[in-house]
LUMDONU-999958 format. One record per residue (C-alpha): residue in one letter; x, y, z; residue number from 1. Coordinates in Angstrom, 1 decimal. Layout:
BEGIN
+------+--------+--------+--------+------+
: resn :      x :      y :      z : resi :
+------+--------+--------+--------+------+
:    A :      X :      Y :      Z :  NUM :
...
+------+--------+--------+--------+------+
This chain:
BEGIN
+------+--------+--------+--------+------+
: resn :      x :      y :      z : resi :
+------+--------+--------+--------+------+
:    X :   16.1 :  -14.2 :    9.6 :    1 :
:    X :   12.5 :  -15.2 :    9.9 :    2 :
:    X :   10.1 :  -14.3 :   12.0 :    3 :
:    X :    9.5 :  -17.9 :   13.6 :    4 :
:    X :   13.4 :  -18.7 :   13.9 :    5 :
:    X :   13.7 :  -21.9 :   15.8 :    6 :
:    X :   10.3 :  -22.6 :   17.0 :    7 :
:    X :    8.0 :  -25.7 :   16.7 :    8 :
:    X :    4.4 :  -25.0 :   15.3 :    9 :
:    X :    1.3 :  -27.4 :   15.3 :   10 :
:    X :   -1.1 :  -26.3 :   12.6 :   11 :
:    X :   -4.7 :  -28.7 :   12.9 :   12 :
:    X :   -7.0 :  -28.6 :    9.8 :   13 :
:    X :   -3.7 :  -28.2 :    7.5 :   14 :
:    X :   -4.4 :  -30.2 :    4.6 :   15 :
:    X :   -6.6 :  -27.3 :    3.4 :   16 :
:    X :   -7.9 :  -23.7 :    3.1 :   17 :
:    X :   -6.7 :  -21.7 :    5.8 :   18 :
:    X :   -4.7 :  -24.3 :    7.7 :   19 :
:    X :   -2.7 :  -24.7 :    4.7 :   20 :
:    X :   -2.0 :  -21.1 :    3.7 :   21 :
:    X :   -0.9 :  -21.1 :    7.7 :   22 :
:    X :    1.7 :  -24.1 :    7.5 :   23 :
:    X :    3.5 :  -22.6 :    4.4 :   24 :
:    X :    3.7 :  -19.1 :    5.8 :   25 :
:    X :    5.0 :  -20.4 :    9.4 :   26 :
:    X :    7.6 :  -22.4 :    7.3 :   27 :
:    X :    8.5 :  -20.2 :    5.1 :   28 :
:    X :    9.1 :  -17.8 :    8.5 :   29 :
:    X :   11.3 :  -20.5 :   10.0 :   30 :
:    X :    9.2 :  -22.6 :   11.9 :   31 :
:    X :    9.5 :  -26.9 :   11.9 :   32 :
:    X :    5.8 :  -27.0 :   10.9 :   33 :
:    X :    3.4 :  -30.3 :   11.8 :   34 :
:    X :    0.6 :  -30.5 :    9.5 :   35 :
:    X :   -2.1 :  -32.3 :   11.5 :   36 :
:    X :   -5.0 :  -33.4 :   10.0 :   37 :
:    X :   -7.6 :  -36.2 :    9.4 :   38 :
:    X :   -7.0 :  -36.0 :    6.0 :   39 :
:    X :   -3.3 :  -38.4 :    5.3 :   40 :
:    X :   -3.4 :  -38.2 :    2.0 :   41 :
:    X :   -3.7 :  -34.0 :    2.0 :   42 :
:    X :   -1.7 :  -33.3 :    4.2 :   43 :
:    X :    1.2 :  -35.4 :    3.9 :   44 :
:    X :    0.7 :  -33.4 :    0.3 :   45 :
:    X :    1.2 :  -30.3 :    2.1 :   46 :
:    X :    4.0 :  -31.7 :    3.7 :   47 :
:    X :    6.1 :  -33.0 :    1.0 :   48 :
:    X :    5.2 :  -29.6 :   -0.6 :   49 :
:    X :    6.5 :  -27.5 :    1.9 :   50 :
:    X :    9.4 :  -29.6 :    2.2 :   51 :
:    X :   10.0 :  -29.6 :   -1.7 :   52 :
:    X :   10.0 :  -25.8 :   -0.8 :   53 :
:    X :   12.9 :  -25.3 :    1.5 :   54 :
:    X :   10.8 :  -25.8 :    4.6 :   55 :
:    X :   10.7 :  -28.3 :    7.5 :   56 :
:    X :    7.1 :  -30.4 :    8.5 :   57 :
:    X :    6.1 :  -33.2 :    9.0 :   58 :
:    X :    2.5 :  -34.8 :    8.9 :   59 :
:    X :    0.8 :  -35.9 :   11.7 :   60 :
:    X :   -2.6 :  -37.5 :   11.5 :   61 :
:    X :   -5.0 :  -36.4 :   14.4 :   62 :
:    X :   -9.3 :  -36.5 :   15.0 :   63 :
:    X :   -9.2 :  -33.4 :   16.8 :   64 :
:    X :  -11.9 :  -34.7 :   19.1 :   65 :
:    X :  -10.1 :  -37.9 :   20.5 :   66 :
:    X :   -7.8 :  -37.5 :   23.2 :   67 :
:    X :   -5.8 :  -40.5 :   23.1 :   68 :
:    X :   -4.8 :  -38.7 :   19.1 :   69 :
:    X :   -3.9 :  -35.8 :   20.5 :   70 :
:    X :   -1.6 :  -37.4 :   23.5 :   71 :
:    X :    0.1 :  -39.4 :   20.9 :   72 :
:    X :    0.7 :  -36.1 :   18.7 :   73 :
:    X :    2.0 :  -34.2 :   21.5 :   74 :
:    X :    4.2 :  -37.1 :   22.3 :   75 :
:    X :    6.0 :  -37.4 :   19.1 :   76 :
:    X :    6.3 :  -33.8 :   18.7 :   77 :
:    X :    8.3 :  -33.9 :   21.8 :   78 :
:    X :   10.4 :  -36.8 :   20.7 :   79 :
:    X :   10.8 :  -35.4 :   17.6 :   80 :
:    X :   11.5 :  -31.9 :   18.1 :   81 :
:    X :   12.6 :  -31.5 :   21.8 :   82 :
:    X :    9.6 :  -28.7 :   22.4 :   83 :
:    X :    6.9 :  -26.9 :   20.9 :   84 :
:    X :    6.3 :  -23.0 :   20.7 :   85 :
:    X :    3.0 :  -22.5 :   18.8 :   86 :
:    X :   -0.4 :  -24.3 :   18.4 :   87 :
:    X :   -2.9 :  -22.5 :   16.2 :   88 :
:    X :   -6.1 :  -24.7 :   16.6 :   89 :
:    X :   -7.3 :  -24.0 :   13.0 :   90 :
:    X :   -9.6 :  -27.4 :   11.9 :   91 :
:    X :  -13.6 :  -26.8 :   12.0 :   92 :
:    X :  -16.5 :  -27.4 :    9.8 :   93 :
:    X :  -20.0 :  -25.8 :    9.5 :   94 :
:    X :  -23.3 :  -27.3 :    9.6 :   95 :
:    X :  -25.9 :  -25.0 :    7.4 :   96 :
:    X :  -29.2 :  -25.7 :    9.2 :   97 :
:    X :  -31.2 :  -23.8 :   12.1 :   98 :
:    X :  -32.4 :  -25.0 :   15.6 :   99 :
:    X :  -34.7 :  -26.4 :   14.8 :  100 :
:    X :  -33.7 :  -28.4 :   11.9 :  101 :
:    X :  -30.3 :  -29.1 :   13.8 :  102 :
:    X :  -30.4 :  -32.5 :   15.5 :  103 :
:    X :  -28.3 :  -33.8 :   18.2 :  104 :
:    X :  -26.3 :  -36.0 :   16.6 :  105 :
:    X :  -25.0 :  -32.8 :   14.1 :  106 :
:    X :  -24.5 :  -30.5 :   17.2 :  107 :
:    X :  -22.5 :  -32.7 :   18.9 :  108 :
:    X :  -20.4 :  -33.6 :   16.0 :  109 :
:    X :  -19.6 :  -29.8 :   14.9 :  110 :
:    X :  -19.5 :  -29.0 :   18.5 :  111 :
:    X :  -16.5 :  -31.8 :   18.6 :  112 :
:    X :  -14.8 :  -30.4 :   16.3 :  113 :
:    X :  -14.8 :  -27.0 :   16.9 :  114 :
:    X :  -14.9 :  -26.2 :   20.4 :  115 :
:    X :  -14.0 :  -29.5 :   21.9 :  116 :
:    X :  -11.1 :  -29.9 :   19.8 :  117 :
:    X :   -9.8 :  -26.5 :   20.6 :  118 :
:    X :  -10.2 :  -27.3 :   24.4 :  119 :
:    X :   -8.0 :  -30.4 :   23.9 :  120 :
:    X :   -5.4 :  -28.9 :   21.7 :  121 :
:    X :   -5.1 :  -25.8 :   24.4 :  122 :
:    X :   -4.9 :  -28.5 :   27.5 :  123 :
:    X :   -2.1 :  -31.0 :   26.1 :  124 :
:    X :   -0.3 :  -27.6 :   24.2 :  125 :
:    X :   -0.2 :  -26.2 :   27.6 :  126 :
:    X :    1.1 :  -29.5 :   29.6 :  127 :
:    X :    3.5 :  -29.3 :   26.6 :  128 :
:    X :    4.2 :  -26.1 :   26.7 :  129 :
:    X :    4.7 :  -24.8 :   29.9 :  130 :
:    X :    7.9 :  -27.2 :   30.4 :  131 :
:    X :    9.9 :  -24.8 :   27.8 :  132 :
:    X :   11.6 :  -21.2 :   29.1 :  133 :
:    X :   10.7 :  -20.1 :   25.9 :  134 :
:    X :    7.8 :  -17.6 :   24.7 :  135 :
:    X :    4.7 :  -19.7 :   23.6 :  136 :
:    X :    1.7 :  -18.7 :   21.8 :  137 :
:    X :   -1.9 :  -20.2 :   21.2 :  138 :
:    X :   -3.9 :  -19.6 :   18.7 :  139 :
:    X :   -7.8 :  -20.7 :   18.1 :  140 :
:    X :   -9.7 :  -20.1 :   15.4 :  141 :
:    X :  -13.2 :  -17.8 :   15.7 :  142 :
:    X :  -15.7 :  -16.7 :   13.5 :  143 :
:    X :  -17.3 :  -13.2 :   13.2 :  144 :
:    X :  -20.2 :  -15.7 :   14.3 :  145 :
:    X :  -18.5 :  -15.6 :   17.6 :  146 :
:    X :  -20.0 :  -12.6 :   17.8 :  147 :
:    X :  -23.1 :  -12.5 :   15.4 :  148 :
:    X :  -25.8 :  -14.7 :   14.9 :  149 :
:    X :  -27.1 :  -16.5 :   11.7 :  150 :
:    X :  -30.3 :  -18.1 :   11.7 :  151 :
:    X :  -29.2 :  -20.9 :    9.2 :  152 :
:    X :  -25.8 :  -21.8 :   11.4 :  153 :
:    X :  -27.2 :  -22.7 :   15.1 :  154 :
:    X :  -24.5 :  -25.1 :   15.8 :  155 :
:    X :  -21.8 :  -22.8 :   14.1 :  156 :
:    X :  -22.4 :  -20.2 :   16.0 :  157 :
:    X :  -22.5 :  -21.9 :   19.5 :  158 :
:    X :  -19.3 :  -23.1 :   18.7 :  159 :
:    X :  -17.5 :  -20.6 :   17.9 :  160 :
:    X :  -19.2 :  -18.5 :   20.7 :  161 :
:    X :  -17.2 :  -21.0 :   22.8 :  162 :
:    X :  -14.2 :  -20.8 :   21.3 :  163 :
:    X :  -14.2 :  -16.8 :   22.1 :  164 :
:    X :  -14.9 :  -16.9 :   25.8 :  165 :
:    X :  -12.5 :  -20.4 :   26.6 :  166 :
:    X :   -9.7 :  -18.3 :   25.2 :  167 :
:    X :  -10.3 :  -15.4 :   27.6 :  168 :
:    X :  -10.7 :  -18.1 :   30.3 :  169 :
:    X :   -7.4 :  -19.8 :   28.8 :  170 :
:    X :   -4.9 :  -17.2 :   28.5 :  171 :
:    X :   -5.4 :  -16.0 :   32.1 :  172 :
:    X :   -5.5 :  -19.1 :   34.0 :  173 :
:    X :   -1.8 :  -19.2 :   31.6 :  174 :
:    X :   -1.1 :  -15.4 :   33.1 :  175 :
:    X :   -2.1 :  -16.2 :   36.4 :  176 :
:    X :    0.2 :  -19.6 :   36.6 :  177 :
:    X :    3.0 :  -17.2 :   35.3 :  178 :
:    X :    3.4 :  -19.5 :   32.3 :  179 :
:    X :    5.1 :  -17.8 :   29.2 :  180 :
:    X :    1.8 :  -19.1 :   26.9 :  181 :
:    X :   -0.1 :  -16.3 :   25.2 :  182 :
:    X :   -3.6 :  -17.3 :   24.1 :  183 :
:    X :   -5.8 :  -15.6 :   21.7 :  184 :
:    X :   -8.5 :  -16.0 :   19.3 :  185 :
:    X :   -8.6 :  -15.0 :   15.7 :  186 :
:    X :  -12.3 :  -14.3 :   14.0 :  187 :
:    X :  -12.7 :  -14.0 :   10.4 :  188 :
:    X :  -15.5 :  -13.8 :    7.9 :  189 :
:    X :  -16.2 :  -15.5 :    4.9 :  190 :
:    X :  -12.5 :  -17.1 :    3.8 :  191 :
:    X :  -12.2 :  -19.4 :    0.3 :  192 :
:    X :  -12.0 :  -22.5 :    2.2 :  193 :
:    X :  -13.7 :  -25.8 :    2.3 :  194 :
:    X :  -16.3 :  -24.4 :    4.6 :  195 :
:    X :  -17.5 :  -21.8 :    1.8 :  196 :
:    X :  -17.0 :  -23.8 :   -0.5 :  197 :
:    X :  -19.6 :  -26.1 :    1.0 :  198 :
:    X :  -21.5 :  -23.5 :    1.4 :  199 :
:    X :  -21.6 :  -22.3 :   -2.2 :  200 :
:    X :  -22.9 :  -25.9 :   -2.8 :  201 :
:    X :  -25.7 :  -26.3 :   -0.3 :  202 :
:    X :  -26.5 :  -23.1 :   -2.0 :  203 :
:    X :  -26.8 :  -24.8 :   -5.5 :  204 :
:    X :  -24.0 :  -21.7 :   -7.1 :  205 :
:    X :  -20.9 :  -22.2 :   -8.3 :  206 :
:    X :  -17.8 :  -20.4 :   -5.8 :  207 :
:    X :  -17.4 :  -18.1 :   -8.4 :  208 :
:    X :  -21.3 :  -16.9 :   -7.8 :  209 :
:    X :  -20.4 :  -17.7 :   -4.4 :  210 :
:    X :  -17.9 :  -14.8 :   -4.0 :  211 :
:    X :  -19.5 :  -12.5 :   -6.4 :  212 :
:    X :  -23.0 :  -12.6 :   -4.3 :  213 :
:    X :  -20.3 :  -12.0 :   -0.8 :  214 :
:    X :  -18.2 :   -9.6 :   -2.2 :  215 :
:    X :  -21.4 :   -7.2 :   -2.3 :  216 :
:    X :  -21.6 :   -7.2 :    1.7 :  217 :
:    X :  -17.6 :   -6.8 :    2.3 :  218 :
:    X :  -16.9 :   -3.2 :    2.2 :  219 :
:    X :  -13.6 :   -4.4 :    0.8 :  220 :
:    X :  -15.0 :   -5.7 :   -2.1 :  221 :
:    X :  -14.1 :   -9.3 :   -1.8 :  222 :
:    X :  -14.3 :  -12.7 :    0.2 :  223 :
:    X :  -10.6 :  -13.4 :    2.3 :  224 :
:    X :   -7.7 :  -15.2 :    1.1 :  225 :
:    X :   -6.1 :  -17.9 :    3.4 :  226 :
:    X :   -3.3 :  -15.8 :    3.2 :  227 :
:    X :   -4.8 :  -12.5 :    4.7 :  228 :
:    X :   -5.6 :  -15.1 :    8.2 :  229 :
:    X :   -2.2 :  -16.5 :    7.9 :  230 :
:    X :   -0.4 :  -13.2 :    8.1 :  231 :
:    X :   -2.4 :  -12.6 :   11.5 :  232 :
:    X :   -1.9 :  -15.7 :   13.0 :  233 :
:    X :    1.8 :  -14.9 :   12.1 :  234 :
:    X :    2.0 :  -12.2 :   14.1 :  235 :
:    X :    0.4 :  -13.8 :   16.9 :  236 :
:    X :    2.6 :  -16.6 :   16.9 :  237 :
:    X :    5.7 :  -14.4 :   16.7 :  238 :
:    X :    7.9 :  -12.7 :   19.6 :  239 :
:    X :    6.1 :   -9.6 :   18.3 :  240 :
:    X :    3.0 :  -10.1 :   20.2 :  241 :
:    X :    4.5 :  -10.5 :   23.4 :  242 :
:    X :    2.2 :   -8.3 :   25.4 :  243 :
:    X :   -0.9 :   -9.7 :   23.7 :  244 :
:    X :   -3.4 :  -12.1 :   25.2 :  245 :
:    X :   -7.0 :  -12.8 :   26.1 :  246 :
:    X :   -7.7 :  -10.8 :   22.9 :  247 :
:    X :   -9.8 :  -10.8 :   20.2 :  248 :
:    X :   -9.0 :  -10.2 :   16.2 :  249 :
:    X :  -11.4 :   -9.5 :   14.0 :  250 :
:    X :  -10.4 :   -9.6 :   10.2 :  251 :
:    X :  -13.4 :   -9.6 :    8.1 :  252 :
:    X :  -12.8 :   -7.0 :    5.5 :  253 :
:    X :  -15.0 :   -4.6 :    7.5 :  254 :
:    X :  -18.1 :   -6.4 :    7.8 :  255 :
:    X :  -18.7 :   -6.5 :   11.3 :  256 :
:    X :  -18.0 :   -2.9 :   11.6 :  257 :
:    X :  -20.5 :   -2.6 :    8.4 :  258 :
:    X :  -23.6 :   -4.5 :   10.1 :  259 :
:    X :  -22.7 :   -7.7 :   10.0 :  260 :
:    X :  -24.4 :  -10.0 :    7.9 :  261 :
:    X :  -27.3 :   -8.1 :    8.2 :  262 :
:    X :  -26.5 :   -7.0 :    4.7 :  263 :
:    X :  -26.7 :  -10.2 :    3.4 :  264 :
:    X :  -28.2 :  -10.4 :    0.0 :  265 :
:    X :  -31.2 :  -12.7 :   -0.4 :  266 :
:    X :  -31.4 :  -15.8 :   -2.7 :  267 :
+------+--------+--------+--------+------+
């Protein structure tokens, strides 16, 4: 038996990173996975792969920030699966520049992505979800910059600032309504992922000088894994988190706890 037994998971930003490590743990628990993504070519990779693997998904393309994509998603979802149990709003990027170097056009295309998208994905997962008897979970994606701030990642931070207090806001209106819809936020530090590994470049380092300069500031002694989120955002998604929501979870290898990036070593 897995832990996801017969439910229907959405997974955005899937073609990659931690969206992927996501999508082959759900399926590997049992769940009929969609990969949704801008990225076709990826994710219908991650797809086929899972599939190749025992596991049900199917891709999806979807531009997080366009509504009509996400009514048509939610649509075939329905048709094809008959409900849907989980949404873990995973996709973002990260814009390395401060205020004042930050102009409108870049705020208002990470801002899109990562906080606009997640409103959408919550509203139509909602609408969706809500018409099921069955226990229903959401899941967005923070950032220990949801409660930190970095100089160098105005927009970042903003964003996922957002994402913290609309999933508060979320999972009570879904408490109040009496809807079995659980909606929580999960806020990691640095995570091998497209992100830091953009980040490693607008640094001019290699990843590999990338982690070694992190892993000095996690007390743990290293960056995440896509895995160590996945396991969370299991557990969120599963009937074992039944009296959780409106919460927060850090997992950052103890650096919030240590200072945050306070620590940070200088280039």
């Amino acid at each position: 038996m897995g832990r996801l037994d017969g439910k229907v998971a959405i997974i955005t930003g899937a073609a990659g990173g931690i969206g992927e490590g996501v999508a082959r743990l759900f399926a590997r628990e049992g769940a009929r996975v969609v990969i949704a993504d801008i990225k076709e070519v990826e994710g219908r990779g991650v797809a086929e792969s899972i599939k190749n693997t025992g596991g049900e998904a199917v891709f999806i393309k979807l531009d997080v920030t366009k509504e009509s994509d996400w009514d048509v998603l939610m649509k075939e979802v329905l048709k094809r699966f008959g409900k849907l149990n989980i949404l873990v709003n995973n996709a973002g990027v990260s814009l390395g520049k401060a205020v004042e170097e930050t102009s409108l056009d870049e705020w208002n295309w990470l801002m899109g992505i990562n906080a606009t998208g997640v409103f959408l994905g919550t509203k139509y997962a909602i609408a969706a979800m809500k018409a099921n008897a069955e226990n229903c979970s959401i899941v967005n994606r923070g950032s220990i910059d949801s409660y930190i701030g970095e100089s160098g990642l105005a927009a970042y931070c903003a964003s996922k600032g957002a994402v913290r207090s609309f999933s508060h806001s979320a999972a009570l209106a879904c408490a109040e309504n009496g809807y079995k819809i659980r909606v929580n936020a999960v806020h990691p530090s640095l995570v091998r992922s497209e992100l830091t590994e953009k980040e490693a470049k607008e640094l001019g380092i290699s990843f590999a000088q990338y982690e070694e300069k992190f892993a000095k500031i996690e007390p743990l002694g290293r960056i995440g894994k896509p895995k160590d989120i996945a396991y969370l955002d299991l557990y969120l998604a599963s009937d074992e988190s039944l009296w959780v929501t409106g919460s927060d979870f850090v997992i950052d290898g103890g650096l919030l706890a240590s200072g945050g990036l306070c620590n940070q070593p200088k280039t």
